[in-house]
C-alpha positions as a Python dict, from the first residue, in 0.01 Angstrom:
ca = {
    (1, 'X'): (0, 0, 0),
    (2, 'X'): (287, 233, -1),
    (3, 'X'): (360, 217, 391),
    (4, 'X'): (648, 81, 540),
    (5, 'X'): (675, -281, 559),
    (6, 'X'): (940, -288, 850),
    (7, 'X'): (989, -579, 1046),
    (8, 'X'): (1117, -538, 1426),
    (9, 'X'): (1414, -692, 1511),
    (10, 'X'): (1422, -571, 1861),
    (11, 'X'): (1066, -687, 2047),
    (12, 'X'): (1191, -448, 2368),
    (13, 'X'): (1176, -90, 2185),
    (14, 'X'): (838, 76, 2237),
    (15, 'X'): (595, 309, 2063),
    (16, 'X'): (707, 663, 2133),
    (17, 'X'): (465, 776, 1827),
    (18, 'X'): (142, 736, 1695),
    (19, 'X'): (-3, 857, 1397),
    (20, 'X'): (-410, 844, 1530),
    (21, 'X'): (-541, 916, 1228),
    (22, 'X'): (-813, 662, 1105),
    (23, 'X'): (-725, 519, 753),
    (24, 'X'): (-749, 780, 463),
    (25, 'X'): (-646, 1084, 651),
    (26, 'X'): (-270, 1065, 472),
    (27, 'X'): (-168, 742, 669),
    (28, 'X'): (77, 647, 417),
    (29, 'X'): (215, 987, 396),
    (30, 'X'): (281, 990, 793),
    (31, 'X'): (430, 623, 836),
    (32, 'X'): (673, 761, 591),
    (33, 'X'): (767, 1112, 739),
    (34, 'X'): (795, 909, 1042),
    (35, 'X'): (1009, 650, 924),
    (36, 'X'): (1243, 898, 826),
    (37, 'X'): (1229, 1120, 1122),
    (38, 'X'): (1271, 828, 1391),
    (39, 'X'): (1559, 580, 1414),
    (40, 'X'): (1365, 245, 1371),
    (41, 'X'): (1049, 110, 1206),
    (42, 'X'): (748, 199, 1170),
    (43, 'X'): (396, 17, 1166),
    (44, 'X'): (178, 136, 882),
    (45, 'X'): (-132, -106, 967),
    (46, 'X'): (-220, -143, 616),
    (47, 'X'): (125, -236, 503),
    (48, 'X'): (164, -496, 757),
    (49, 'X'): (-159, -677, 779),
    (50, 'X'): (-58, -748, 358),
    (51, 'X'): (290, -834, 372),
    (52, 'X'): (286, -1042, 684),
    (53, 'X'): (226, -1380, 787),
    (54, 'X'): (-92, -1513, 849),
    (55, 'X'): (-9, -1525, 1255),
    (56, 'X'): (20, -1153, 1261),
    (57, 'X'): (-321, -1113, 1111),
    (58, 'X'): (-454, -1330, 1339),
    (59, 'X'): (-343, -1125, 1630),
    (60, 'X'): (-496, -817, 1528),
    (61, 'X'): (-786, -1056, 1463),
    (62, 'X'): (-809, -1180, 1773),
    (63, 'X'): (-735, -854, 1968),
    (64, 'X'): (-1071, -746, 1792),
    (65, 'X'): (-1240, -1081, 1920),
    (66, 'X'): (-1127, -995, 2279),
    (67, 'X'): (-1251, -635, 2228),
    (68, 'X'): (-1559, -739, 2152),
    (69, 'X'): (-1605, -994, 2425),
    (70, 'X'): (-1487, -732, 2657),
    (71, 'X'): (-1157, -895, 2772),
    (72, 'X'): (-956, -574, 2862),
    (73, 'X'): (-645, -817, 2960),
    (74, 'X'): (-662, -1060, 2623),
    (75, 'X'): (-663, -740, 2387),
    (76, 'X'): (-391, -541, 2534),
    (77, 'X'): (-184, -864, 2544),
    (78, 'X'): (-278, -888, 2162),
    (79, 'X'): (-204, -516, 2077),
    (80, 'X'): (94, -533, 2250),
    (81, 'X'): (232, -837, 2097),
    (82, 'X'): (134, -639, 1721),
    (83, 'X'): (290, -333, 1791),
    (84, 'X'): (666, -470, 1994),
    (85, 'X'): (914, -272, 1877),
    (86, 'X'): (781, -81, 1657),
    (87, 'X'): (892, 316, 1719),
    (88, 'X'): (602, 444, 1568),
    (89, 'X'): (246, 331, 1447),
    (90, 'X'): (-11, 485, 1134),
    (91, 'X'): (-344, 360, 983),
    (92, 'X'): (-576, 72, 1124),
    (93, 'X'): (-567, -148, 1339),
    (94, 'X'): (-349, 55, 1569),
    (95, 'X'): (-563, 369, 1589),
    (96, 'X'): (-865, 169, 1620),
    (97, 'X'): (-759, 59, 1962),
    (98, 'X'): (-637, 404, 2083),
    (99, 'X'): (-741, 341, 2448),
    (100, 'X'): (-486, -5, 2426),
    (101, 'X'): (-224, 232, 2265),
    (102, 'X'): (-264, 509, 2545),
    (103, 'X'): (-264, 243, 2824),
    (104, 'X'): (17, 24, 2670),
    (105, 'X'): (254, 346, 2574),
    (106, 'X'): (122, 595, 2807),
    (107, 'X'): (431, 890, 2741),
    (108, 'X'): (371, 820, 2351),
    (109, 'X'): (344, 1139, 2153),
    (110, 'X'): (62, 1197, 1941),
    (111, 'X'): (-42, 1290, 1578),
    (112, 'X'): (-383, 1343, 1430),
    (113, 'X'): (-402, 1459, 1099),
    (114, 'X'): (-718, 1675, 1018),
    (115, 'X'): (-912, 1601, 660),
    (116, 'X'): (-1253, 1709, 557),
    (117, 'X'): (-1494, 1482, 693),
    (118, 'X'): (-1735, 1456, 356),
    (119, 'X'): (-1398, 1358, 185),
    (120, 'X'): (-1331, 1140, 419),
    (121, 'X'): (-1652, 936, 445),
    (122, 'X'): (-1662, 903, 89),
    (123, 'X'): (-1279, 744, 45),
    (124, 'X'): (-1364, 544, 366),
    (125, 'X'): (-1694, 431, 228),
    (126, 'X'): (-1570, 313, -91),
    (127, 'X'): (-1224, 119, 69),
    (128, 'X'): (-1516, -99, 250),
    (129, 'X'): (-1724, -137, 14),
    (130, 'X'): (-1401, -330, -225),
    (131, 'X'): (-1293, -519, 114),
    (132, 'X'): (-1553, -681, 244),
    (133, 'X'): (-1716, -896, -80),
    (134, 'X'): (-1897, -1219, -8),
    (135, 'X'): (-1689, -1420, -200),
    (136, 'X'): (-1348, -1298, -65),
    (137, 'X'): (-1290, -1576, 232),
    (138, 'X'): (-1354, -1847, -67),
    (139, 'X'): (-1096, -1633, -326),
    (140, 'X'): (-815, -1577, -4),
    (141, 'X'): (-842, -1953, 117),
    (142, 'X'): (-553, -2105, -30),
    (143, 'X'): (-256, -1833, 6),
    (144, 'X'): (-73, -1799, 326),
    (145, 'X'): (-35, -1484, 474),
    (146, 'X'): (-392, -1377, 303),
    (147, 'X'): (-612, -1662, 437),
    (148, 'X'): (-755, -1429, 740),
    (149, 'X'): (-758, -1063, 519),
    (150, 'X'): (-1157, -1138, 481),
    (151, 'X'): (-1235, -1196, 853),
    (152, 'X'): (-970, -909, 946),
    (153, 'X'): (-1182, -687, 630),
    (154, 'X'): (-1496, -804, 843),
    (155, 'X'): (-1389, -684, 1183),
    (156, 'X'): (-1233, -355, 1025),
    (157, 'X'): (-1565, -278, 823),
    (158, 'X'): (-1776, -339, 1157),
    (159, 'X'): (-1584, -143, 1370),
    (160, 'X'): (-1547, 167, 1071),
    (161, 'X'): (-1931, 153, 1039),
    (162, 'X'): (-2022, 171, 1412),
    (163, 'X'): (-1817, 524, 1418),
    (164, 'X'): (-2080, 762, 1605),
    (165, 'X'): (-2400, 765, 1413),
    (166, 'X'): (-2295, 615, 1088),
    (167, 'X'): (-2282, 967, 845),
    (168, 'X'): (-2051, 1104, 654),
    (169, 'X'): (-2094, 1428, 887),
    (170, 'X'): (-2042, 1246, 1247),
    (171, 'X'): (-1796, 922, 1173),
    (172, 'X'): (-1427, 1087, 1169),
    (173, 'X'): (-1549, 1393, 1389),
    (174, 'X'): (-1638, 1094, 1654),
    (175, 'X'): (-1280, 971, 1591),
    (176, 'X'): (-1114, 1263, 1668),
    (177, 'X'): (-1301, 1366, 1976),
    (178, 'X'): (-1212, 1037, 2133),
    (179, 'X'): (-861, 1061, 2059),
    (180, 'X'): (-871, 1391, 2190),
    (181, 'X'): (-1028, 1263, 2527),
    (182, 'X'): (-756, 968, 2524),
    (183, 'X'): (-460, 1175, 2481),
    (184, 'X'): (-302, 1459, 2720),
    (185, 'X'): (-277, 1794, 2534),
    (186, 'X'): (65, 1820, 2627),
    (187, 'X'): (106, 1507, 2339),
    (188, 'X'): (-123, 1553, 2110),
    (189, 'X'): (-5, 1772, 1784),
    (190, 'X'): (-338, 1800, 1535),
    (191, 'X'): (-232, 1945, 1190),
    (192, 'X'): (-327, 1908, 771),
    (193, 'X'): (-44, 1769, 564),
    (194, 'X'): (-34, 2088, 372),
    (195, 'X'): (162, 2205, 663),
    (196, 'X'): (473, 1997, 622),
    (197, 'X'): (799, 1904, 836),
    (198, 'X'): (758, 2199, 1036),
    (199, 'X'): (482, 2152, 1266),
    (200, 'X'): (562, 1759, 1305),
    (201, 'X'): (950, 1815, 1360),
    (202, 'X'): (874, 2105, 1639),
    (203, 'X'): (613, 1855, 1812),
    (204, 'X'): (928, 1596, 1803),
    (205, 'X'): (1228, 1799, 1886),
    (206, 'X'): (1423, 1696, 1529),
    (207, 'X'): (1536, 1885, 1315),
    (208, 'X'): (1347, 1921, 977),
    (209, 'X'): (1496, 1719, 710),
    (210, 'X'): (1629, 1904, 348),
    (211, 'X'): (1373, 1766, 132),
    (212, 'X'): (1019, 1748, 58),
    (213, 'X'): (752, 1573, 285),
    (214, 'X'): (633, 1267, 156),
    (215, 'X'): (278, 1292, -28),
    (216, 'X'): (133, 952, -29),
    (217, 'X'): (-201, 905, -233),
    (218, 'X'): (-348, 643, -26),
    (219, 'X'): (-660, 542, -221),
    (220, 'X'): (-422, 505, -532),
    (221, 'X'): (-160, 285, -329),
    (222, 'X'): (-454, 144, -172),
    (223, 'X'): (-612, 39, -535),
    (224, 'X'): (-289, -46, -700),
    (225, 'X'): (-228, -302, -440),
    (226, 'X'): (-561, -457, -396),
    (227, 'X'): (-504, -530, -804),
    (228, 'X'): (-188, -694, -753),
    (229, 'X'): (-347, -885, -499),
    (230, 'X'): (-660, -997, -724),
    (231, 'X'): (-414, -1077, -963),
    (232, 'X'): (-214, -1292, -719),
    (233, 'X'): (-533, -1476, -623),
    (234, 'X'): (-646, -1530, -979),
    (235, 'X'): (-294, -1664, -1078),
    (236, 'X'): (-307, -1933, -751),
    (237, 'X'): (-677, -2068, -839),
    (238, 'X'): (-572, -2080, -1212),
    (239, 'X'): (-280, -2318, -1144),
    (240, 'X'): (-525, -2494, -856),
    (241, 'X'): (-760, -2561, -1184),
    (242, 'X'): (-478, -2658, -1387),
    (243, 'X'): (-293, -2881, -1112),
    (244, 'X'): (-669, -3047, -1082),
    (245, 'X'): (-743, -3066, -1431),
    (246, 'X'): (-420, -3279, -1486),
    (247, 'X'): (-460, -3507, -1206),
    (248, 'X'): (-795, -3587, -1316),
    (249, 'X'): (-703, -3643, -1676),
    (250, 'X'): (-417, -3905, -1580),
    (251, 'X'): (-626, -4052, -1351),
    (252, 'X'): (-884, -4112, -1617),
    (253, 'X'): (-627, -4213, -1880),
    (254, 'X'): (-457, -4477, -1634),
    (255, 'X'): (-850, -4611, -1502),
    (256, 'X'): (-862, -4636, -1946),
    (257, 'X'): (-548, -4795, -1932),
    (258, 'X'): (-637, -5069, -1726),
    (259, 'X'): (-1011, -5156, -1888),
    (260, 'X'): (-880, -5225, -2180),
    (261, 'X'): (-560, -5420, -2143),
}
């Protein structure tokens, strides 16, 4: 998707920023000002839930599941275990569990980048709307590492669409009001990405770096992906078909074979 696919290599190092932002509000563009800003990696939810293995999935998965079932201890041990040593988190799941984040990484500093909410709804509406097709579970079955993107899609969609009222004019304004109420003002920085380096660096005590800030177009990294991944799929079931047809066709030519000797 255009995020940073960083893996940790050092489980102990902890989140000292998060990017609470819920997905299309410049995610992409923030994992990567971050990544370049903070010495280590960075979690752009997206990203990861994609290029990881299926067991990472299945945490976020079942940090939802524990959510739900109100099990305060089983989800923080599951958002913890997703976000170890990262330095710095963007996009889904992370800022869907900002109360976990707050609790977990309590002197984390945090961003929330402002976007129009009518532009928002609309980008958000039509992401879900491509993630969460019937036949996706059958499609995702037999590739590792992609098997649990529908019920991960399903949890994702539920909790997006439960946002405050469920309109275009309430469902990121919600978002950002309860960040606001998790977060002390002393580490909270709200800004647009128009506003570049400057307002991010000051908030971080770095200096600003000599060249442009990254500008991400997350629906388009968002779309080119999800065709690399149909094409993937398509390219696994076709050589399923092929692999089956064979088999069937020796199997008929020995059973032949045999009659008629």
């Amino acid at each position: 998707m255009g995020g940073v696919a960083s893996i940790p290599t050092d489980p102990s190092r902890k989140v000292e920023v998060i990017s609470a932002g819920y997905s299309r509000t410049g995610t992409v563009s923030m994992s990567l000002a971050l990544a370049k800003l903070l010495d280590g990696p960075v979690l752009h939810g997206g990203t990861q839930i994609l290029v990881r293995d299926d067991d990472y999935c299945k945490t976020w998965i079942k940090a939802y599941e524990a959510r739900n079932a109100g099990d305060k201890e089983q989800t923080l041990k599951y958002v913890r275990e997703a976000t170890a040593g990262f330095v710095a988190t963007a996009d889904l799941p992370p800022s869907d569990f900002m109360a976990e984040m707050m609790e977990l990484y309590p002197e984390a500093k945090v961003v929330l980048v402002r976007r129009d909410p009518q532009k928002w709804w609309n980008s958000i509406a039509a992401l879900t709307s491509r993630t969460t097709p019937w036949w996706l579970g059958i499609a995702m079955a037999p590739i590792p590492g992609w098997r649990h993107l529908p019920t991960f899609a399903k949890e994702y969609s539920r909790s997006t669409l439960l946002l405050a009222g469920l309109t275009e004019k309430t469902a990121s304004p919600a978002h950002n009001e309860k960040v606001r109420s998790l977060v002390p003002k002393g580490q909270l920085l709200e800004m647009d990405l128009s506003e570049g380096w400057e307002p991010l660096c000051r908030f971080l005590g770095v200096p600003v770096p000599d060249e442009p800030f990254p500008r991400a177009n997350d629906a388009k990294a968002a779309d080119e992906y999800a065709t690399k991944v149909l094409l993937k799929v398509l390219g696994v079931w076709v050589g399923i078909f092929v692999t089956a047809g064979i088999t069937i066709y020796s199997g008929l030519s020995l059973w032949r074979a045999k009659i008629f000797q």
